[in-house]
C-alpha positions, 0 to 999 in steps of 0.5 A: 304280514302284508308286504309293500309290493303287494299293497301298491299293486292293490291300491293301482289296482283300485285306482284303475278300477276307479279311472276305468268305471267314472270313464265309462259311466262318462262315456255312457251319458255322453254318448262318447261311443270311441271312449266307449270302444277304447275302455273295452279294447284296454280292460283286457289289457288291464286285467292281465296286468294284474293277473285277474284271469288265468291265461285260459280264462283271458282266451276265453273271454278274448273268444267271447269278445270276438265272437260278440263283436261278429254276432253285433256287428254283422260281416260277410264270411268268407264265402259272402254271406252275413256270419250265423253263429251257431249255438 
């Protein structure tokens, strides 16, 4: 049997699904590019709210966010050349 814990915690879980995809497809045909960066910088968050990832799969994806954000939006390094990421 299904506990009432366990149901409240699926119906956030879908209405939060729910705010963050009509967020995002708002964000997307209005070309509204800080609500675009606030839903990528929260969907984390959201995820390990509701255990979706296990904590080695949330660095991973963490891991590939960053190195994402390096490779789209090219910085200097530290010694002042543009990043390469190596494959």
């Amino acid at each position: 049997m299904t506990s009432y814990k366990t149901c409240v915690g699926s119906a956030n879980f879908t209405i939060t699904l729910l705010i963050f995809r009509s967020s995002g497809l708002v964000a997307i045909e209005s070309k509204n590019i800080p609500l675009l960066q606030r839903i990528e910088n929260e969907i984390l968050t959201k995820a390990q709210e509701f255990d979706l990832f296990s904590p080695n799969e949330l660095r991973d994806i963490e891991q590939l966010k960053e190195d994402r954000n390096l490779c789209a939006h090219p910085a200097l390094n530290n010694e002042g050349s543009i990043f390469q990421p190596t494959p």
